[in-house]
C-alpha positions in Angstrom: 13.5 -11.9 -22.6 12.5 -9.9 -25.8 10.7 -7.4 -23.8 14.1 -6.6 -22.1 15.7 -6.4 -25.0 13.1 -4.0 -26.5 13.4 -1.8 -23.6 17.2 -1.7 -24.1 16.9 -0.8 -27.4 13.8 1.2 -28.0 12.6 4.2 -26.3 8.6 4.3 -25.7 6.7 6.4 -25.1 2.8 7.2 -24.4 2.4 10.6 -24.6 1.4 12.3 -27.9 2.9 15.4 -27.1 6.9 14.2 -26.6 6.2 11.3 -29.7 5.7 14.6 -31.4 8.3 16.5 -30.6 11.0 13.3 -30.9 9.4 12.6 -34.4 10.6 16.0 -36.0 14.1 14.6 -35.2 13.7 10.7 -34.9 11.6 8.3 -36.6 8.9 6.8 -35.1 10.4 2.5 -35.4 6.4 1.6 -34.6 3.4 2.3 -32.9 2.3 -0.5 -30.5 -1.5 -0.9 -30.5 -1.9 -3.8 -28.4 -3.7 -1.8 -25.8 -6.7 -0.1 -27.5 -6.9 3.2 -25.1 -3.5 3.7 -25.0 -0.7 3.4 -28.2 2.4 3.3 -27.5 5.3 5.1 -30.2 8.5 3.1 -30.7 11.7 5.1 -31.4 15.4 3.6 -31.3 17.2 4.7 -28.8 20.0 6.2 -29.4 22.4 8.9 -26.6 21.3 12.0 -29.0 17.4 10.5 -28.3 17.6 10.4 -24.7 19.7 14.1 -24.9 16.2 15.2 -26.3 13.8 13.6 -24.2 15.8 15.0 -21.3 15.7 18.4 -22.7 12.2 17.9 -23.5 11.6 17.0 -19.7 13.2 20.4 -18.4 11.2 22.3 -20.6 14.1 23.2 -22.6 13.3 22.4 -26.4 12.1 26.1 -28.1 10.1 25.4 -31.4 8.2 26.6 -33.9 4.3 26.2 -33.1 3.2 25.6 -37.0 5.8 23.2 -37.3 4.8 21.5 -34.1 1.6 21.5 -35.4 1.7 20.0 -38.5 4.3 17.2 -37.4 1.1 16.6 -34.8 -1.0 16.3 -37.7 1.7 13.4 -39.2 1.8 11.9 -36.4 -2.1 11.5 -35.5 -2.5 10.7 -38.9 -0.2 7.9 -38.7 -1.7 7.0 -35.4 -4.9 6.7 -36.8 -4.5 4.8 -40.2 -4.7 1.0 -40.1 -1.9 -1.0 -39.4 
């Protein structure tokens, strides 16, 4: 099952605001599209990834808010540009 196999591999994630704040460390792999309301952003997982979600979760990631707003900007833009 390749979708298993994505899921084992890949992290995804809906929300704009944690796609953001993994993308200042991790790469965003893709952006799945295939549902028009909601994209989906692709990173490979990897233990140092999920440390960051995690921290992320308990509201435990301190950072800059220009920084975080211009990596937003990257990242909408990329959102937003075809393909």
């Amino acid at each position: 099952n390749m979708n298993q196999q994505l899921n084992k591999n890949y992290y995804q994630t809906s929300d704009l605001s944690l796609a953001t704040t993994i993308s200042l460390s991790f790469p965003i792999d893709d952006i799945d599209r295939s549902n028009p309301r909601k994209a989906v952003f692709v990173f490979r997982k990897t233990p140092e990834l999920e440390k960051l979600v995690d921290q992320y979760f308990k509201n435990e990631i301190k950072i800059s808010p220009q920084v975080y707003f211009n990596q937003l900007r990257v990242v909408k833009a990329r959102l937003y540009a075809n393909g």
